[in-house]
Structures are given as C-alpha cells and as structure tokens.
N, CA, C and O atoms as CSV, one atom per row, in Angstrom:
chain,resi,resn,atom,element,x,y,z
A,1,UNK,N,N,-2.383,19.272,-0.346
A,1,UNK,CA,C,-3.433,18.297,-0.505
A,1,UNK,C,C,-4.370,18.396,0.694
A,1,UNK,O,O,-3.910,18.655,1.806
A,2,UNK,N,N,-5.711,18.191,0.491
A,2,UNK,CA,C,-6.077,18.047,1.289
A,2,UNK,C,C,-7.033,17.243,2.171
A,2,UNK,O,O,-7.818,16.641,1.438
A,3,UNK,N,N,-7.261,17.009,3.433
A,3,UNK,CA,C,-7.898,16.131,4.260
A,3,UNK,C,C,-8.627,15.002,3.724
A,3,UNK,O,O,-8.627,13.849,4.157
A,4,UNK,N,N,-9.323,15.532,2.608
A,4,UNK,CA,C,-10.551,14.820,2.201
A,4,UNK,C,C,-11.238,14.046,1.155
A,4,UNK,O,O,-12.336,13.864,0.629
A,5,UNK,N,N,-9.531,13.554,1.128
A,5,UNK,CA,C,-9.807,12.808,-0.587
A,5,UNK,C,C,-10.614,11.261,0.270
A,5,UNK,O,O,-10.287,10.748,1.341
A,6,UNK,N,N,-11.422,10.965,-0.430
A,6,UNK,CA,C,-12.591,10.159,0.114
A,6,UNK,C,C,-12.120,8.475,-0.397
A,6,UNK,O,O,-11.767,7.853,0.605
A,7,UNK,N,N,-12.077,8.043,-1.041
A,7,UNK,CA,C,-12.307,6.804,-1.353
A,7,UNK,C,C,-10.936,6.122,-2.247
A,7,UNK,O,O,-10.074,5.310,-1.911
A,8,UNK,N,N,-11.204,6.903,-3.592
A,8,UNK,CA,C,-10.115,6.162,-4.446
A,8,UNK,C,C,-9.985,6.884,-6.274
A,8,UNK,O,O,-10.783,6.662,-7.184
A,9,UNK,N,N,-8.626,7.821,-6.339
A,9,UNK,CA,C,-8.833,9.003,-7.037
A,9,UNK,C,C,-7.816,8.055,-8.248
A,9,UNK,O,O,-6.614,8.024,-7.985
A,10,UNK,N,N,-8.277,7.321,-9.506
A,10,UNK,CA,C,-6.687,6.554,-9.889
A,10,UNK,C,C,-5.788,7.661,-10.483
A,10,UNK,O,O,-4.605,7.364,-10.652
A,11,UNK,N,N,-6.149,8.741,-10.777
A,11,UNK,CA,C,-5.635,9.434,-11.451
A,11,UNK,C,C,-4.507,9.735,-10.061
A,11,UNK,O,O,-3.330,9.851,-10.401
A,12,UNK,N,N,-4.719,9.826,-8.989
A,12,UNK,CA,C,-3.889,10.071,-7.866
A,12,UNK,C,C,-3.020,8.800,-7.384
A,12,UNK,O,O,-1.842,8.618,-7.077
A,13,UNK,N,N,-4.276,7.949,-7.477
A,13,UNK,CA,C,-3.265,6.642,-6.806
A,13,UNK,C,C,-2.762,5.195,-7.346
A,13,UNK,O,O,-2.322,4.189,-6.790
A,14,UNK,N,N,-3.164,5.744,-9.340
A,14,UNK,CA,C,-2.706,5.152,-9.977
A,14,UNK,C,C,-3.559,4.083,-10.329
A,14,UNK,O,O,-4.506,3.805,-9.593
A,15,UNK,N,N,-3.319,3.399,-11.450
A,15,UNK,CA,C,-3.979,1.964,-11.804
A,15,UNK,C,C,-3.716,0.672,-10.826
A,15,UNK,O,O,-4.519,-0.200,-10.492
A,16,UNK,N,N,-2.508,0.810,-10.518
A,16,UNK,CA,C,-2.360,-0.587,-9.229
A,16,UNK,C,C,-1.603,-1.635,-10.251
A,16,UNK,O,O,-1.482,-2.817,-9.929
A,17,UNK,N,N,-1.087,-1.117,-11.533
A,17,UNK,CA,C,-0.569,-2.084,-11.984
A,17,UNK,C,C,1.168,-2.342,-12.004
A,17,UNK,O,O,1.864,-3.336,-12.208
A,18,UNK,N,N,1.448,-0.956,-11.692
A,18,UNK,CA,C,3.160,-0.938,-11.162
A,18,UNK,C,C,3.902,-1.567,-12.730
A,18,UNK,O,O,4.771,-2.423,-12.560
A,19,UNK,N,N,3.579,-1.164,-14.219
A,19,UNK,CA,C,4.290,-1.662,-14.777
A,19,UNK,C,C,5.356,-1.203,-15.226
A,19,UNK,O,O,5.746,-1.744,-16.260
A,20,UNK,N,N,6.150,-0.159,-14.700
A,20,UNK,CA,C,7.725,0.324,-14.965
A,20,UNK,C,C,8.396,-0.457,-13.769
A,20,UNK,O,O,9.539,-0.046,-13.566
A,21,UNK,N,N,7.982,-1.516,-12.884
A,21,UNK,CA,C,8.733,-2.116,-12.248
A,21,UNK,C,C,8.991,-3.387,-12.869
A,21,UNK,O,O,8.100,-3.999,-13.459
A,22,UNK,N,N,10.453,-3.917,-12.738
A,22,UNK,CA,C,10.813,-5.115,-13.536
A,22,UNK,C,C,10.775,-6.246,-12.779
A,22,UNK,O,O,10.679,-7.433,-13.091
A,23,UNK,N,N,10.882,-5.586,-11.550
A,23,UNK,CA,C,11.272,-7.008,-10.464
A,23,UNK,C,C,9.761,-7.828,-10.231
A,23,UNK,O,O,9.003,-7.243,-9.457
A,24,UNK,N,N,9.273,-9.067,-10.799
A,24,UNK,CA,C,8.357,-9.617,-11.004
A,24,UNK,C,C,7.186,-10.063,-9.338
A,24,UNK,O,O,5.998,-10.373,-9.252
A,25,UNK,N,N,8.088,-9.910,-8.472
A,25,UNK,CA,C,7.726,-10.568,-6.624
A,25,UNK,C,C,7.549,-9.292,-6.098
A,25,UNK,O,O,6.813,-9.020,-5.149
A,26,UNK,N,N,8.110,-8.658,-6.615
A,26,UNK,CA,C,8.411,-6.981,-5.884
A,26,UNK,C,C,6.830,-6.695,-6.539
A,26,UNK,O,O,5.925,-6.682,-5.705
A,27,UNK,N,N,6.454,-6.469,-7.975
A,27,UNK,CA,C,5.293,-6.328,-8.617
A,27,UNK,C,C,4.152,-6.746,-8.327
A,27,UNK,O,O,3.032,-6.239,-8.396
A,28,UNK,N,N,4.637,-7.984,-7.902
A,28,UNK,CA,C,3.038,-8.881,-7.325
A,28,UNK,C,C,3.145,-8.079,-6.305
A,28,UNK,O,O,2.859,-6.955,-6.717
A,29,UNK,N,N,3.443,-8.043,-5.024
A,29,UNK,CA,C,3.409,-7.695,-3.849
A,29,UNK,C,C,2.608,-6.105,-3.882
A,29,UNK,O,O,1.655,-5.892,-3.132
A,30,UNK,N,N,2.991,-5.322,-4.591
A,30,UNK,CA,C,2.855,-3.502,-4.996
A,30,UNK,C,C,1.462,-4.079,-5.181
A,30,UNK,O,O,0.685,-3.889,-4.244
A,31,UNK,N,N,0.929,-4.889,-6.450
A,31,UNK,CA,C,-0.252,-4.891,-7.362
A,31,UNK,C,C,-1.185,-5.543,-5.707
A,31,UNK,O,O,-2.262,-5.069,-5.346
A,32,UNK,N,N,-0.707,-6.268,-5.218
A,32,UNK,CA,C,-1.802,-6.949,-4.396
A,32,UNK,C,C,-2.192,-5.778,-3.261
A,32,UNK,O,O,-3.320,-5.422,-2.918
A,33,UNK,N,N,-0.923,-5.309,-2.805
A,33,UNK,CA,C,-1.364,-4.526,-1.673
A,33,UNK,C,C,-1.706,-3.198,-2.058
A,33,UNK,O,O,-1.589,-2.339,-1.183
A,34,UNK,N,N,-2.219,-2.752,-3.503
A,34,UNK,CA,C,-2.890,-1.976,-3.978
A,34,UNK,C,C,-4.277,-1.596,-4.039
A,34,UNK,O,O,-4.915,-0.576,-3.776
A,35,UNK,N,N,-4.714,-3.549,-4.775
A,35,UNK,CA,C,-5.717,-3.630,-4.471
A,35,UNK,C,C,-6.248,-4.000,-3.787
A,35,UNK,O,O,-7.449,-4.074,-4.048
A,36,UNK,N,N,-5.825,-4.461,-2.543
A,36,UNK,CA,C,-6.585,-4.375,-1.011
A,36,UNK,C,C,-7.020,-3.033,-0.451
A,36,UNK,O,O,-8.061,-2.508,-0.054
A,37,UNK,N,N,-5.713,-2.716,-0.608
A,37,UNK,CA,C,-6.241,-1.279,-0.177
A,37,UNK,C,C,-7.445,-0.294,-0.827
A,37,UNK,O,O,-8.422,0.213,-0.275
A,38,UNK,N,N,-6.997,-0.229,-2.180
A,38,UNK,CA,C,-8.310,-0.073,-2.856
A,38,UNK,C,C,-9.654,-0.772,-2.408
A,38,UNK,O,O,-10.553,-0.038,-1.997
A,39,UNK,N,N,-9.818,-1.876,-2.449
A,39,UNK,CA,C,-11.254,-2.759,-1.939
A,39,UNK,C,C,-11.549,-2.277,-0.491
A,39,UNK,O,O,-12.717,-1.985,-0.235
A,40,UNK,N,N,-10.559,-2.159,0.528
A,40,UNK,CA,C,-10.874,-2.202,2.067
A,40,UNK,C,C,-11.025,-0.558,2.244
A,40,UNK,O,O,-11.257,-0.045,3.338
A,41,UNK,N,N,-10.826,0.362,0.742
A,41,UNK,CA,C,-11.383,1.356,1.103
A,41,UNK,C,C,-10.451,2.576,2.201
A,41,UNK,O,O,-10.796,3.548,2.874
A,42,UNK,N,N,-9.184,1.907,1.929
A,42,UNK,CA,C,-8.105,2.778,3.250
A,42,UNK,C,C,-7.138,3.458,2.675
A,42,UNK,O,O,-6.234,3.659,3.486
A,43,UNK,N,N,-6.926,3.900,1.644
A,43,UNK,CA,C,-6.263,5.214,0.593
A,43,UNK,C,C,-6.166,6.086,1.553
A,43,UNK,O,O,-5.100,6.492,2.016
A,44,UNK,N,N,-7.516,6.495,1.984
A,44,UNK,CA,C,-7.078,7.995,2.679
A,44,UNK,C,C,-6.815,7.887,4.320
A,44,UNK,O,O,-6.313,8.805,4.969
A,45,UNK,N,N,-7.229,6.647,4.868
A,45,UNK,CA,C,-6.762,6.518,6.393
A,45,UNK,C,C,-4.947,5.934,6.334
A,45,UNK,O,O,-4.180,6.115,7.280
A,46,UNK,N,N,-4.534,5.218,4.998
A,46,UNK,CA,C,-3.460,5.677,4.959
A,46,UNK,C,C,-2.372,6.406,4.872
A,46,UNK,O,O,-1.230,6.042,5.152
A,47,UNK,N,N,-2.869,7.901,4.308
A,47,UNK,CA,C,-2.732,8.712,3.954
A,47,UNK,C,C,-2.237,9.309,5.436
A,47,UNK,O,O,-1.057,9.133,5.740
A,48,UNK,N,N,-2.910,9.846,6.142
A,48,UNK,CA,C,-2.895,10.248,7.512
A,48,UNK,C,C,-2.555,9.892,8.395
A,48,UNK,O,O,-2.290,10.606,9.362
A,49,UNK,N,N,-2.397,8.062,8.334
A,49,UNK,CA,C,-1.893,7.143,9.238
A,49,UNK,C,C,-0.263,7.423,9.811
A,49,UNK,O,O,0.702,7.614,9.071
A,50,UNK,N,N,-0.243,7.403,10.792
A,50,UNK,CA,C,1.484,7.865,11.133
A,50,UNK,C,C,1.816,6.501,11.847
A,50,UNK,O,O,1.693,6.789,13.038
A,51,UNK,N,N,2.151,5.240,11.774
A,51,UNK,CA,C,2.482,4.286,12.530
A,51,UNK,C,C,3.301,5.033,13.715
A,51,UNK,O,O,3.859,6.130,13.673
A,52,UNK,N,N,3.212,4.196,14.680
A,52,UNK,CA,C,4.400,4.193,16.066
A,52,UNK,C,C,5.963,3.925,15.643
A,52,UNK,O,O,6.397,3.079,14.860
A,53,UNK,N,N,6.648,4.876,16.378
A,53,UNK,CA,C,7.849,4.572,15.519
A,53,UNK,C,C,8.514,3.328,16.108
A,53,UNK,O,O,9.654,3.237,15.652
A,54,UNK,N,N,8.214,2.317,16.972
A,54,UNK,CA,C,8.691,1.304,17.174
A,54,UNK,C,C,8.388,0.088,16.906
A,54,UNK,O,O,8.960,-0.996,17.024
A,55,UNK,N,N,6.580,0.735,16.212
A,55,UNK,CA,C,6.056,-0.915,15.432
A,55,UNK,C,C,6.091,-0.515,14.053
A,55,UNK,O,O,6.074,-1.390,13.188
A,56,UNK,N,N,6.137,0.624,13.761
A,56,UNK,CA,C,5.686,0.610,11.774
A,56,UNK,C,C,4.806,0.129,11.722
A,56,UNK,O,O,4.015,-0.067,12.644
A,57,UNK,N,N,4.687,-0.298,10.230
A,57,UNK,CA,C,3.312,-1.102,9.670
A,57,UNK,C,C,3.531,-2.584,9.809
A,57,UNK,O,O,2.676,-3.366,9.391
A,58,UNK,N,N,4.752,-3.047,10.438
A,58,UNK,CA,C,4.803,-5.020,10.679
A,58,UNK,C,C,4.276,-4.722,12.220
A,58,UNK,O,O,3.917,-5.832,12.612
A,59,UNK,N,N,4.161,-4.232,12.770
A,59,UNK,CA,C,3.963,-4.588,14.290
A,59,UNK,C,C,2.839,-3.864,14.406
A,59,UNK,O,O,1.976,-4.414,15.090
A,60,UNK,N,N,2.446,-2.376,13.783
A,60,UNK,CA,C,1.107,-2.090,14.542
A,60,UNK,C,C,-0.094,-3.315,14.128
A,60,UNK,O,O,-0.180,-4.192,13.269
A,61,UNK,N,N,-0.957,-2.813,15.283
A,61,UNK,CA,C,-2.389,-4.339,15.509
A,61,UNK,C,C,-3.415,-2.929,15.402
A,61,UNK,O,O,-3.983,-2.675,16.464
A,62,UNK,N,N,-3.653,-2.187,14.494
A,62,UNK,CA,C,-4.967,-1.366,13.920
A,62,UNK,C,C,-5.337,-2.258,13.319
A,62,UNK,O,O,-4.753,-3.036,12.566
A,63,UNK,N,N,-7.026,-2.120,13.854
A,63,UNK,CA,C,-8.237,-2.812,13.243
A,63,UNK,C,C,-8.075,-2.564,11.599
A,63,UNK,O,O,-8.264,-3.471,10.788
A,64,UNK,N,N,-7.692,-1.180,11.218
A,64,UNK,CA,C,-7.672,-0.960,9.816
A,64,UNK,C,C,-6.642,-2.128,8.934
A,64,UNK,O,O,-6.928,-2.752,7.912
A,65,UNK,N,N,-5.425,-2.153,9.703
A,65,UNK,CA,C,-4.391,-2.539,9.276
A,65,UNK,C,C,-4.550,-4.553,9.337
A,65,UNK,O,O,-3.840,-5.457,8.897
A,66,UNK,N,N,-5.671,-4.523,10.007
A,66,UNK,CA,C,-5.793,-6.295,10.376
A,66,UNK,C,C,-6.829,-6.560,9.080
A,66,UNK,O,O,-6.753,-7.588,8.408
A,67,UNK,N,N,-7.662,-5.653,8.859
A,67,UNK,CA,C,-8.260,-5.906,8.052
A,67,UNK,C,C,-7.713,-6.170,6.421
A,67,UNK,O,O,-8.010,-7.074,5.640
A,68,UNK,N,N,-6.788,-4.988,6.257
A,68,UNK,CA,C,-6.167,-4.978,5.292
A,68,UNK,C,C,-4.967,-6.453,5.271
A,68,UNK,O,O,-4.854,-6.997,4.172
A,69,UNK,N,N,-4.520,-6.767,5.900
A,69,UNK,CA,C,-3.804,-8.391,5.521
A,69,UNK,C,C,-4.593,-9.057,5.441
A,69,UNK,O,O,-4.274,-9.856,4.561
A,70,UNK,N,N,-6.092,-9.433,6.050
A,70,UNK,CA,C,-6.819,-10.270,5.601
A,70,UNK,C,C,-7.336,-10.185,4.564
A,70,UNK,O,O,-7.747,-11.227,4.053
A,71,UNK,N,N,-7.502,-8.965,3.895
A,71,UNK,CA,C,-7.707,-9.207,2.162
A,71,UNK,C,C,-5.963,-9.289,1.701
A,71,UNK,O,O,-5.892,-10.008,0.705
A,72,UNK,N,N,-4.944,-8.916,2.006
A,72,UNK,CA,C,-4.280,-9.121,1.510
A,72,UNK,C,C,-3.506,-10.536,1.206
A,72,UNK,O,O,-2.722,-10.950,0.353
A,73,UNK,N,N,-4.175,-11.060,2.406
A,73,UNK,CA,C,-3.789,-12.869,2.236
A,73,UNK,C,C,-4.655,-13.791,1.644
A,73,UNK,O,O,-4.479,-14.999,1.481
A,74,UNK,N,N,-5.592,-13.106,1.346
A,74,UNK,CA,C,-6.720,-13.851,0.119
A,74,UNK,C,C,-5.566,-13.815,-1.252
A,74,UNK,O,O,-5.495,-14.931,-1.767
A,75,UNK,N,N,-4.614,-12.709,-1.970
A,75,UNK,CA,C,-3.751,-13.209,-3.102
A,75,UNK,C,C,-3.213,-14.380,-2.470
A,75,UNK,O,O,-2.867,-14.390,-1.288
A,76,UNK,N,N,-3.125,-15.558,-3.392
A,76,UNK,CA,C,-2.134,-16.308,-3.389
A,76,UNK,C,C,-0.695,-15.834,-3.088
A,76,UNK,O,O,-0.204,-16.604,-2.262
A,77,UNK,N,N,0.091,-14.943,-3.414
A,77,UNK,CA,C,1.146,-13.853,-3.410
A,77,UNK,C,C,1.538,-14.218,-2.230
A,77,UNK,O,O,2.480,-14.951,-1.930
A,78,UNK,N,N,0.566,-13.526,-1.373
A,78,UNK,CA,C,0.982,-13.146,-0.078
A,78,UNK,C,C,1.132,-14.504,0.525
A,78,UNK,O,O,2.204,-14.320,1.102
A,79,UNK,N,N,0.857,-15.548,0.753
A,79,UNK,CA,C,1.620,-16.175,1.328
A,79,UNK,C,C,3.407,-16.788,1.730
A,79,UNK,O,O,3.874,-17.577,2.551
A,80,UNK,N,N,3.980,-15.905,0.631
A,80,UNK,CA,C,5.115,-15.517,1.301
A,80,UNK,C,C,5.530,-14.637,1.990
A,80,UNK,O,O,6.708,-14.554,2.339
A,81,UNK,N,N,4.661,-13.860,2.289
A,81,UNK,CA,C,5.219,-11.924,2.796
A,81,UNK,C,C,5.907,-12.542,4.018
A,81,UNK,O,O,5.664,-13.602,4.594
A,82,UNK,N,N,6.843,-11.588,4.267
A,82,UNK,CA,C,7.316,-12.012,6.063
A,82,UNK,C,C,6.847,-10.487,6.499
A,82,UNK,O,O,6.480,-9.594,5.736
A,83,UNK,N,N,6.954,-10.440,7.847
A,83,UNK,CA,C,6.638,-9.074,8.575
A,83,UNK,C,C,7.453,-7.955,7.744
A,83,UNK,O,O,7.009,-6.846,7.444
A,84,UNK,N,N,8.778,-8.481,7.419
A,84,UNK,CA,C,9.888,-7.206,6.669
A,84,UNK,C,C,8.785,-6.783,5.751
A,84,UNK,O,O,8.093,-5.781,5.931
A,85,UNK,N,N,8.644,-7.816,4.521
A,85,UNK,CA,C,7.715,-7.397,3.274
A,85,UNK,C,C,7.024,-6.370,3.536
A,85,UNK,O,O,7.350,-5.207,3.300
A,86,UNK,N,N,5.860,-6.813,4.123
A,86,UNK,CA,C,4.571,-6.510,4.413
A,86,UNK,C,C,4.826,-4.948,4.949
A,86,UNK,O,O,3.989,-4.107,4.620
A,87,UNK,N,N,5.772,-4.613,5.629
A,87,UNK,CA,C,6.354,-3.149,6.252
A,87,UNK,C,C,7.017,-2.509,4.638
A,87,UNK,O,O,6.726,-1.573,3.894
A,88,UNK,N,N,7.507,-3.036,4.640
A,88,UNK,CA,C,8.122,-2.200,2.803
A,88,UNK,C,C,6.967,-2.015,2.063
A,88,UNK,O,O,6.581,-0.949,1.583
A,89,UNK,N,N,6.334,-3.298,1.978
A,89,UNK,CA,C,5.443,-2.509,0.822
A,89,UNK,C,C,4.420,-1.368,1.333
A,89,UNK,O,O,4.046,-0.471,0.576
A,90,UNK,N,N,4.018,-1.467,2.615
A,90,UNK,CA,C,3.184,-0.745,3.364
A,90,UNK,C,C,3.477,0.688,3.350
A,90,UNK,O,O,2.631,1.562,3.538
A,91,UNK,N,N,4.804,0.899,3.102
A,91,UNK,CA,C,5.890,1.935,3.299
A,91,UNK,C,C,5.499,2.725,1.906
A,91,UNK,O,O,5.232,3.912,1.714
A,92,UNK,N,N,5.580,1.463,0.902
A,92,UNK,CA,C,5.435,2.209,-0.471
A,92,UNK,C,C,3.796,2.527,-0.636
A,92,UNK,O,O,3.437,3.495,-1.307
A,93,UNK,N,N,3.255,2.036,-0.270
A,93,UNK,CA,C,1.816,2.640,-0.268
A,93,UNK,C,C,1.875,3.859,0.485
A,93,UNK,O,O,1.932,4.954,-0.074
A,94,UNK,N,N,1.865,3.744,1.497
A,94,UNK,CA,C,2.045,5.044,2.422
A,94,UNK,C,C,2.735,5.917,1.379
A,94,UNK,O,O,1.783,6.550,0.922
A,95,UNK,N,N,3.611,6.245,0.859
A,95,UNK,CA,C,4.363,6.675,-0.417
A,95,UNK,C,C,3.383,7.224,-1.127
A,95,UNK,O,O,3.186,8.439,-1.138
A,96,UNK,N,N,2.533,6.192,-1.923
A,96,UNK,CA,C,1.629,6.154,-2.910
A,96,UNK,C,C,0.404,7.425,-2.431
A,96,UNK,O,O,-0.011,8.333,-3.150
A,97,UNK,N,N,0.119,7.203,-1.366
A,97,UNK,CA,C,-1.255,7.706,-0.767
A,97,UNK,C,C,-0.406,9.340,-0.385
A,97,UNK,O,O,-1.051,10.280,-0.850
A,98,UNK,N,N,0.552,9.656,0.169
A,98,UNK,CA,C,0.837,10.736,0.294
A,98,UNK,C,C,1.377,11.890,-0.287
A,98,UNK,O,O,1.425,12.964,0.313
A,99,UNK,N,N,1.962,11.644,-1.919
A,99,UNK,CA,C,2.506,11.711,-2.793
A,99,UNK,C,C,1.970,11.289,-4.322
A,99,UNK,O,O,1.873,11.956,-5.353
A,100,UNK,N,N,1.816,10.587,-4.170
A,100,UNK,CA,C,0.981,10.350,-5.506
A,100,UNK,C,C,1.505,9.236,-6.256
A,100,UNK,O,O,2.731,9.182,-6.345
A,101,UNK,N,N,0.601,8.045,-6.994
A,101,UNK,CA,C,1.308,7.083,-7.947
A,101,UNK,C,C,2.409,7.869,-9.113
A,101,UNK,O,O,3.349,7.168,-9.489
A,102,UNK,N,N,2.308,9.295,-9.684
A,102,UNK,CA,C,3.589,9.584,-10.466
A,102,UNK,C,C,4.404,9.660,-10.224
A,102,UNK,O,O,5.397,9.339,-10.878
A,103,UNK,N,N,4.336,10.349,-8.643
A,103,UNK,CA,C,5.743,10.649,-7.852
A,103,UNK,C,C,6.720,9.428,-7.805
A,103,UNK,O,O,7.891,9.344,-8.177
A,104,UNK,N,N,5.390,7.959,-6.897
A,104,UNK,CA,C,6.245,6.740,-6.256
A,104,UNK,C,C,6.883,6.676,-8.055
A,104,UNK,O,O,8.055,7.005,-8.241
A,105,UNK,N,N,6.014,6.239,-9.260
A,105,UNK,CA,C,6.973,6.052,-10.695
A,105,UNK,C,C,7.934,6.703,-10.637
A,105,UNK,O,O,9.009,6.105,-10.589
A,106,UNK,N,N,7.922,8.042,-10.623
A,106,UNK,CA,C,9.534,8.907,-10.393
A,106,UNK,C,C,10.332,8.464,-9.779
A,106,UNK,O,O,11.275,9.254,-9.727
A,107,UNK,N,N,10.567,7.323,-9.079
A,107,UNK,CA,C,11.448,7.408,-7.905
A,107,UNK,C,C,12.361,6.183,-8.675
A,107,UNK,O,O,13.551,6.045,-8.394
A,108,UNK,N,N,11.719,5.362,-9.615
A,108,UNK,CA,C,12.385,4.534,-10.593
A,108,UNK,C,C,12.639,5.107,-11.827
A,108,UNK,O,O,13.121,4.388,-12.703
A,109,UNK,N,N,12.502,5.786,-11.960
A,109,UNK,CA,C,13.742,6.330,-13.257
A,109,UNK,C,C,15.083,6.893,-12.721
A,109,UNK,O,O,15.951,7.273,-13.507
C-alpha cells in the first residue's frame, strides 16, 4: 500500500457501519469512531501513526488525536468511553486504516 491514500477510500475503509458485529456498545463505539475519523479527515495520518509505546492511543496528547475525541464526544455514545475504550477502539481503527475494513470483518468469522 501506499503512502498516499488521501482522504477516505470506503471501498478500503468500509461503510462505518460494522454490521457483522453483534455486540450492540462494542458497535456504537466502532460506528462513532469511524465517523469521526472519517469527518476529521485522519484515515491516512492514522494509518502511519505509530503511538509511543507507553501512551498508545489513551495517553498520547496529538493535536490530531485531541481533535478526534472532540468530535468523538459530540456522539451521545461516547460519553461512556473510559481511556481503556477509547485505546481499543483506536486500536481497531488503526486495524481498519492499515489493513483494510475486509480484513478487520475477517477477523470475526
């Protein structure tokens, strides 16, 4: 793959609707922090993004990454995330963006 996928490919990073997942909180969470990411435009700086291995995605303070919880706390949803959440699902995006939405589906069957 390379460097320069620009914006937002769905055929790559999927519809954002996560519906082969059953777990209904797990779903919201995937769908919201999909489409933040989608809106804030960071597919491909996630893509490349390597967190610190002692903060991950709950502890790093990137401008990218501040931005992205503040749309992500506009869902209603998110007002439960705890730091754990917010690192898992971040994890599965990171997933999503480096690999592809068929792959992350593959990983549930």
């Amino acid at each position: 793959m390379e460097n320069n996928i620009i914006v937002y490919d769905e055929t790559y990073y999927g519809n954002g609707e996560f519906d082969f997942i059953e777990d209904q909180n797990y779903k919201d969470f995937l769908k919201s922090a999909h489409k933040s990411i989608t809106l804030c435009e960071l597919w491909n700086w996630i893509r490349i993004y390597e967190p610190p291995p002692n903060e991950g995605f709950m502890l790093s303070i990137k401008p990218e990454l501040n931005r992205l919880k503040q749309q992500m706390w506009k869902d209603q949803i998110n007002d439960f995330h705890s730091a754990a959440s917010f690192g898992i699902i971040m994890r599965d995006m990171e997933y999503i963006a480096k690999h592809g939405y068929e792959n992350f589906k593959r990983t549930f069957n």
